[in-house]
C-alpha positions as CSV (number, residue, x, y, z in Angstrom):
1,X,5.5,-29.4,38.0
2,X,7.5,-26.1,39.4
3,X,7.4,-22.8,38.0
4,X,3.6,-22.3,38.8
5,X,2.4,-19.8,41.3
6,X,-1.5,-19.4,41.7
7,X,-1.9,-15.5,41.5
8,X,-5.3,-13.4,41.1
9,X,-7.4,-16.8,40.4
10,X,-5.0,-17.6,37.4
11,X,-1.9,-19.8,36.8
12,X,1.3,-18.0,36.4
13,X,4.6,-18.9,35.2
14,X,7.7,-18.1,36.8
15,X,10.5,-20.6,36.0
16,X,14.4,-20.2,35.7
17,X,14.8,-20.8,31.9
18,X,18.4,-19.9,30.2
19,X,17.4,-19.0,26.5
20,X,14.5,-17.2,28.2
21,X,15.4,-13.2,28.1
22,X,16.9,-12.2,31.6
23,X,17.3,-15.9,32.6
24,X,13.0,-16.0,33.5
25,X,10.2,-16.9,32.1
26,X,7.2,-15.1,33.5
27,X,4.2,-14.8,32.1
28,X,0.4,-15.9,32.5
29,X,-0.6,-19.0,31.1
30,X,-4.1,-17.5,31.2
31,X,-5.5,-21.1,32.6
32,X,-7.5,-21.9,35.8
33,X,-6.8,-25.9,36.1
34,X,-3.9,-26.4,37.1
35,X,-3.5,-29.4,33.8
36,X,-3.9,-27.6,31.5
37,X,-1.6,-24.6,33.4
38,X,1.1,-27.5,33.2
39,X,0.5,-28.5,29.7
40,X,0.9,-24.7,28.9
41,X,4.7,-24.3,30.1
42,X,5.8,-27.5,28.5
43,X,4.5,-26.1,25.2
44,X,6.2,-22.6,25.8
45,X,9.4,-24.5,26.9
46,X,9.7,-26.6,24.2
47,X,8.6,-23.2,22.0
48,X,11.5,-21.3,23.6
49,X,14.2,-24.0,23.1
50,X,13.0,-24.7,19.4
51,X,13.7,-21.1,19.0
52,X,17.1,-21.1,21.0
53,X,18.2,-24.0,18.4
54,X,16.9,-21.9,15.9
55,X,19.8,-19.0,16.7
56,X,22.6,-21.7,17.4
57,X,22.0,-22.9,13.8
58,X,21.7,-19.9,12.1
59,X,18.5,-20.3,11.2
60,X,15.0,-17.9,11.2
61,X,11.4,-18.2,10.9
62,X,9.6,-16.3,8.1
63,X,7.9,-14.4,10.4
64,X,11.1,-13.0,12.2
65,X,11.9,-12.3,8.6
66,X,9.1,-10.4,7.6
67,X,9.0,-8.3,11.0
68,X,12.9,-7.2,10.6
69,X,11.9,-6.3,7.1
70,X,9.0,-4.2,8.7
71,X,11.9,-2.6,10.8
72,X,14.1,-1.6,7.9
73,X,11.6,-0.1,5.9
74,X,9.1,1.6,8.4
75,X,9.7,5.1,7.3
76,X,8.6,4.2,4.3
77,X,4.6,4.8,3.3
78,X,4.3,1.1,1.9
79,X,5.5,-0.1,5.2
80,X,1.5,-0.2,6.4
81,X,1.0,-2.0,3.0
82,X,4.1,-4.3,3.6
83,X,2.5,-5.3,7.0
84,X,-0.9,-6.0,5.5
85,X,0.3,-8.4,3.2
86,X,2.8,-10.0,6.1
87,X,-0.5,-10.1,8.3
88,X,-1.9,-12.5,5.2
89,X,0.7,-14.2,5.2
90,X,2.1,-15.5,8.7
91,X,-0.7,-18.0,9.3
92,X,0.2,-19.5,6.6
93,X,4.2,-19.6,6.4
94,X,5.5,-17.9,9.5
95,X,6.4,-20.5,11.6
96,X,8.2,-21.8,8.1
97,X,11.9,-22.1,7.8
98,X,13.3,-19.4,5.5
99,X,14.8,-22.0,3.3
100,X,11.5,-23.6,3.1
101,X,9.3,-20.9,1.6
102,X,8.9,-21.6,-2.0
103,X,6.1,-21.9,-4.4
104,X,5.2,-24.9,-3.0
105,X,4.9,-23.4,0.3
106,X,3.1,-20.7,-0.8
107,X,0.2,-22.4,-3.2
108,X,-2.2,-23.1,-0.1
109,X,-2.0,-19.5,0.7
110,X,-2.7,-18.7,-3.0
111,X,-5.4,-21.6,-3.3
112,X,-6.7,-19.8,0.0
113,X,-7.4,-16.2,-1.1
114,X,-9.0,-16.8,-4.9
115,X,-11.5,-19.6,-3.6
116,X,-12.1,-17.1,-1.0
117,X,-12.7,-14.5,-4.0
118,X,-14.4,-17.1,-5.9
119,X,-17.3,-17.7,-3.3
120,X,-18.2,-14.5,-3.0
121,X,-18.4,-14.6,0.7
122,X,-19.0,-10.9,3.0
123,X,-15.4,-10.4,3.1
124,X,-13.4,-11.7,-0.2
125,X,-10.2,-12.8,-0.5
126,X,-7.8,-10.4,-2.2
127,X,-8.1,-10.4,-5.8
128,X,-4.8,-11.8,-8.4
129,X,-3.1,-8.5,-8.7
130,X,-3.3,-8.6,-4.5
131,X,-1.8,-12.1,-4.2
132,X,0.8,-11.0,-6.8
133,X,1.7,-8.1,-4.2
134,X,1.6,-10.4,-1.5
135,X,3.9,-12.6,-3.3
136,X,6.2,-9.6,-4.5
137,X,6.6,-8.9,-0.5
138,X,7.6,-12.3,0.3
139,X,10.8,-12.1,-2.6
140,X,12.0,-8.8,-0.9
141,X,12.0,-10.6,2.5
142,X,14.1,-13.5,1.0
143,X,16.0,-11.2,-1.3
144,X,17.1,-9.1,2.0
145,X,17.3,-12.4,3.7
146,X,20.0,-13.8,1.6
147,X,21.9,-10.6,0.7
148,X,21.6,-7.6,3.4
149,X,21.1,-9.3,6.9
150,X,23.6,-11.4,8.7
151,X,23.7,-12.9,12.3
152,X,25.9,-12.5,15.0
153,X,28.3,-15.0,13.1
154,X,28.1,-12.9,9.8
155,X,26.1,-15.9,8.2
156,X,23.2,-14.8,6.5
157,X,20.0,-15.0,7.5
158,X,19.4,-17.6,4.3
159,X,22.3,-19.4,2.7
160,X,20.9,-19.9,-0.3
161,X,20.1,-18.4,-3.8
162,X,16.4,-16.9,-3.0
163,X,13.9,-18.6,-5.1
164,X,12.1,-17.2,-7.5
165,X,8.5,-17.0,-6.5
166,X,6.1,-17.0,-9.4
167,X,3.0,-15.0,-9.7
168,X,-0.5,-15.5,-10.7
169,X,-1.4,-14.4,-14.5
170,X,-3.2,-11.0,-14.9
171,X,-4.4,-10.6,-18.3
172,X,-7.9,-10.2,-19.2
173,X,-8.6,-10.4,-14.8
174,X,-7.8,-6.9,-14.1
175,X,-10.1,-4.2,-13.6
176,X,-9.8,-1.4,-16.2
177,X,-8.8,2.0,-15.0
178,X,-11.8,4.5,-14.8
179,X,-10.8,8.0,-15.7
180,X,-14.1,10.5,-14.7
181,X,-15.4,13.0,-17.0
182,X,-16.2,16.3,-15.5
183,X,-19.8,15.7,-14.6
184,X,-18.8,12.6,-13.0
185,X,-16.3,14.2,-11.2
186,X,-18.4,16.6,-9.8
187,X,-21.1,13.9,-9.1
188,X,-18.3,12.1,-6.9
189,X,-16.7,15.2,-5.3
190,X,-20.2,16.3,-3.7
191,X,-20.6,12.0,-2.6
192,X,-17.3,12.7,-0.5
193,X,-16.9,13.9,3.2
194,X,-15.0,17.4,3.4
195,X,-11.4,16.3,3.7
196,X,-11.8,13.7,1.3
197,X,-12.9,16.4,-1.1
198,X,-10.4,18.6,-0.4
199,X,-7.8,15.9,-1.4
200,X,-9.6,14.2,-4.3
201,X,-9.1,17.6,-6.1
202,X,-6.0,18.0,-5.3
203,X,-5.1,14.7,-6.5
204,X,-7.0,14.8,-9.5
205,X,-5.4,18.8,-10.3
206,X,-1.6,17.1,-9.8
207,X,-1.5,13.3,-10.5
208,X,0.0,12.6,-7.5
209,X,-0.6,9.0,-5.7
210,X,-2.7,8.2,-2.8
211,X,-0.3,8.2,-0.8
212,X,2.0,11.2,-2.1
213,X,-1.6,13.0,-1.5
214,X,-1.8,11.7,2.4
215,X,1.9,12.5,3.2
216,X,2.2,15.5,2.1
217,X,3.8,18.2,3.8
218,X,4.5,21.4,4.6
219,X,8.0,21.3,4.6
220,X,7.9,20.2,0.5
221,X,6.1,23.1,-0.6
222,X,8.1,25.9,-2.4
223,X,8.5,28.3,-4.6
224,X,10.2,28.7,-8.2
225,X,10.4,31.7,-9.7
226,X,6.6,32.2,-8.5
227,X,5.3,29.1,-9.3
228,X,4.6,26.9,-6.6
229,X,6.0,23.3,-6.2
230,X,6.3,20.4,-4.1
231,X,9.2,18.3,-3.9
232,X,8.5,15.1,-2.7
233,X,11.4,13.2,-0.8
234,X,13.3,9.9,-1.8
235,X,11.1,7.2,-0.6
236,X,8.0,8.9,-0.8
237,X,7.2,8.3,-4.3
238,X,6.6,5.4,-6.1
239,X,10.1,4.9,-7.8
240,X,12.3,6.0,-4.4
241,X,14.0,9.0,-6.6
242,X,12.7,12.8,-5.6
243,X,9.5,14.2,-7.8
244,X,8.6,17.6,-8.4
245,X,5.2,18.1,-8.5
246,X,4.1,21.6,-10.2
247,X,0.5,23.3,-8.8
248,X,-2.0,24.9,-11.2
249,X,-3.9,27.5,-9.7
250,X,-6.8,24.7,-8.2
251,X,-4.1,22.7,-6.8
252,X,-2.7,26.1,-5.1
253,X,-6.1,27.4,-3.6
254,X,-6.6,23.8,-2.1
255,X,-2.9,23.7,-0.4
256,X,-3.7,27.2,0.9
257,X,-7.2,26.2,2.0
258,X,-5.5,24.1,4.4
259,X,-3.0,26.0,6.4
260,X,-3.7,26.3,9.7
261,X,-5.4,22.8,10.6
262,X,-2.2,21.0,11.0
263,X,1.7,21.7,12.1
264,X,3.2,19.0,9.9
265,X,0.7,17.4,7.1
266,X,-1.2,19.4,4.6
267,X,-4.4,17.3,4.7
268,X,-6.4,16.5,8.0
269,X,-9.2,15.6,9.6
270,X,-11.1,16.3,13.0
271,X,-11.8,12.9,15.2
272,X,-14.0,13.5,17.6
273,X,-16.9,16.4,18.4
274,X,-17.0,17.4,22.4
275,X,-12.4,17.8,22.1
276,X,-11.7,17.4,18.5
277,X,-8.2,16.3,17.6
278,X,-6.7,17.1,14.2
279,X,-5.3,14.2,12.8
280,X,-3.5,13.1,9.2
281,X,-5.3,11.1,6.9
282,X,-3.9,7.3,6.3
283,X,-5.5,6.4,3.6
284,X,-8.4,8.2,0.9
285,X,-8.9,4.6,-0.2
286,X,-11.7,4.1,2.7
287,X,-15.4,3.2,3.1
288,X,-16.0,6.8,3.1
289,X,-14.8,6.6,-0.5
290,X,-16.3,3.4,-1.3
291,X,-19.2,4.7,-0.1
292,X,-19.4,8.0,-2.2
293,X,-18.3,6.3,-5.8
294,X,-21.4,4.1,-5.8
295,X,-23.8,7.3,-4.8
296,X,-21.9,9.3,-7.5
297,X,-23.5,6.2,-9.6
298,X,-19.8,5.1,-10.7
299,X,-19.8,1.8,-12.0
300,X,-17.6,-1.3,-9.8
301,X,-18.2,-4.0,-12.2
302,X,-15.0,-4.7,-14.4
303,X,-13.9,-1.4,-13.7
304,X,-11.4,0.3,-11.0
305,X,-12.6,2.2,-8.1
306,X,-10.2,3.2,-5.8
307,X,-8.6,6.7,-5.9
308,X,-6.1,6.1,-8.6
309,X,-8.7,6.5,-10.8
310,X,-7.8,10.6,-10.4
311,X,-4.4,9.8,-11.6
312,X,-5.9,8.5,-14.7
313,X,-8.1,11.0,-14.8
314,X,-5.1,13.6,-15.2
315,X,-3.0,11.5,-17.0
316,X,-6.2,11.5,-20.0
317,X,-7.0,15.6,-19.7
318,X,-3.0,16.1,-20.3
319,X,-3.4,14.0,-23.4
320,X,-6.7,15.7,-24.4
321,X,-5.5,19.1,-23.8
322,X,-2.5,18.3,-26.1
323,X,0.3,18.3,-23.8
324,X,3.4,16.2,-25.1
325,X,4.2,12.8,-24.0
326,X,7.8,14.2,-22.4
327,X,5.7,16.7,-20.2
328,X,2.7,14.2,-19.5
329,X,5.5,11.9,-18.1
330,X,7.1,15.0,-16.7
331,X,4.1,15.7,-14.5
332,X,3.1,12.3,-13.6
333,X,6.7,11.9,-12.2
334,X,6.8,8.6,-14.6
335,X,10.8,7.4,-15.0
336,X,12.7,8.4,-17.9
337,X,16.1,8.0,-17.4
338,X,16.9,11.2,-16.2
339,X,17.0,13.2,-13.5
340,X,13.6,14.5,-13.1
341,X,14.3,16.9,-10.0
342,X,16.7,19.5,-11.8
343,X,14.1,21.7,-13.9
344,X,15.1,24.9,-14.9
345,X,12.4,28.2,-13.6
346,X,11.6,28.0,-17.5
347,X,11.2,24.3,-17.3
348,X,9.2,24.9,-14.2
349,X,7.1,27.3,-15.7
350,X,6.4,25.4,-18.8
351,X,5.0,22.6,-16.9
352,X,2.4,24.8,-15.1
353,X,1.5,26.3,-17.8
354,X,0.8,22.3,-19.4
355,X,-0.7,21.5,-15.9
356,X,-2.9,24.7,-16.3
357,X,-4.6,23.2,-19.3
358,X,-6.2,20.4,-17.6
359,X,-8.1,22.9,-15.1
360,X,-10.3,24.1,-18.5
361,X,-13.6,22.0,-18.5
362,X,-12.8,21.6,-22.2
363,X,-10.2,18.8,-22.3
364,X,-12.8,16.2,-22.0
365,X,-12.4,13.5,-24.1
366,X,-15.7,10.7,-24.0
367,X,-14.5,8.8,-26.8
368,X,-11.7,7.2,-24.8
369,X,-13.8,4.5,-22.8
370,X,-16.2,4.3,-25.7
371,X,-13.1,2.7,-27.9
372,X,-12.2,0.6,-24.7
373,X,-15.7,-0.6,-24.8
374,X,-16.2,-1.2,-28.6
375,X,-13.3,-3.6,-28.5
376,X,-14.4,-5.9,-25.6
377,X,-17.6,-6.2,-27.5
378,X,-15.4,-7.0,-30.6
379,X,-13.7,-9.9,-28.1
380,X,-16.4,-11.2,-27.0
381,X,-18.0,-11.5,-30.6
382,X,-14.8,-13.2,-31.6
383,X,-15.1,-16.0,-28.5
384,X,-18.8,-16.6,-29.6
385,X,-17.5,-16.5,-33.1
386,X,-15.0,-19.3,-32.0
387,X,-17.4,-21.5,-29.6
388,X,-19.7,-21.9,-32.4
């Protein structure tokens, strides 16, 4: 068959092929018999015209979906959480048809990850609330498919109402959040490697997200009237609109602890010993953290352990302390219908002075979890109650 050449022991293809970028098709088939070298280029021929028809029809694989939807939100921080998901996905519905990724589609991929889970293997499949985000990135691909992107024609990329995809059902499966009381918090904090520490506390001082924590910056730092502030960008935050996030004094010492290690990001960490490079942190979420909340003796079983647990952890100190539930939402950047972004320097001011409260080891408040507690025991007297 032509469009072979023999080069450095393997077989080569380089064949005239029309729908083939520049006219060529040149690559390595990666084989040493010359069969199977064959059997490769009829494969990637028929791959490449399948894909040619594919254009002339208007029509687009999941996968070249879900990587243009990488492309259009890449400056985004859930873009590395978008291609995660996509990752989980593609074996199991990228070569699909856009028009044929439904729930039917889907429900082997499903089926997949929870018997996964269920077996308890080394590495488990991604737990309900994971497939449900899996799932939720799959509807914006077909939701942008059907209503943003067109082709060179103007048709769009699906000509058809997106379905709805449904998702698995969470109550009574989902891990209860785990806010720390102080000596736990200091158990943890001493688990963690130094930059980890340095950002746990500011996270837990702020209420700010992992990863409004990670992409933090220099450049949205300022001042207000003398109180410090950082504005976090459109995008950035969890609900796409601007926050302002006020710092009490421990937020403050920690931010200026910092300066000097890096140009750009406010939290970094040396890679290497002999020529270290300063690099930002990804993620907090890592084995490193993993790794400190079990020797901090934190418990995993039914609970949450990942670093939105500090969030919580404000979030209960705020109401302990007594702050209102306008300026707990206030600082936790929560919607409420207005425009959270225009405060006033008195506004501003009042908030530190609520965020303040929660750096005062007396805003604990144990009988929180206790309550949480006493009323799975009450369920679970109620479903022996009802077996018997």
């Amino acid at each position: 068959m032509p469009g072979l050449r023999w080069r450095n022991g393997v077989w080569h293809i380089e064949k005239r092929c029309k729908e083939a970028t520049g006219g060529w098709l040149r690559e390595s088939t990666g084989q040493t018999e010359r069969a199977a070298a064959e059997r490769f280029l009829i494969r990637r021929l028929a791959e490449i015209a399948e894909s040619a028809k594919r254009r002339h029809d208007g029509r687009h694989t999941f996968e070249e979906a879900g990587l243009k939807y990488l492309e259009d939100i890449a400056h985004k921080p859930s873009a590395d959480t978008a291609a995660m998901h996509l990752d989980q996905l593609f074996p199991w519905v990228g070569a699909l048809d856009l028009e044929s990724i439904h729930d039917g589609t889907l429900a082997p991929f499903v089926a997949h990850e929870l018997s996964r889970r269920v077996r308890g293997r080394e590495r488990p499949g991604i737990s309900p609330k994971g497939v449900n985000n899996a799932l939720g990135v799959v509807s914006a691909v077909l939701n942008r498919a059907a209503r943003v992107w067109r082709d060179e024609e103007g048709r769009p990329w699906l000509r058809q109402a997106p379905p709805q995809i449904s998702r698995l059902p969470l109550k009574g499966k989902q891990s209860k959040p785990y806010p720390l009381s102080w000596i736990e918090q200091d158990r943890l904090i001493a688990a963690l490697p130094g930059h980890l520490q340095a950002m746990a506390l500011y996270a837990v001082n702020t209420g700010c997200r992992e990863q409004e924590v990670c992409q933090l910056r220099w450049s949205w730092l300022h001042g207000v009237d003398g109180v410090q502030v950082v504005v976090i960008p459109e995008g950035f935050a969890k609900n796409e609109d601007e926050r302002v996030v006020v710092l009490n004094s421990i937020a403050r010492s920690i931010v200026d602890a910092q300066k000097g290690r890096h140009p750009e990001f406010v939290f970094s960490y040396a890679r290497g010993r002999k020529d270290p490079k300063i690099l930002p942190v990804g993620k907090m979420n890592s084995t490193a953290w993993r790794r400190a909340w079990k020797a901090a003796g934190l418990p995993v079983v039914g609970w949450t352990h990942g670093v939105h647990n500090l969030r919580h952890t404000f979030g209960r100190r705020l109401r302990a302390a007594g702050v209102a539930l306008e300026t707990r939402k206030a600082l936790l950047g929560h919607r409420d219908g207005d425009l959270t972004t225009h405060y006033s320097a008195a506004e501003i001011r009042e908030l530190l002075e609520a965020s303040e409260r929660v750096t005062r080891r007396s805003t604990e408040a144990p009988t929180l979890r206790i309550v949480g507690q006493l009323s799975d025991r009450c369920r679970m007297e109620k479903k022996k109650a009802g077996a018997a």
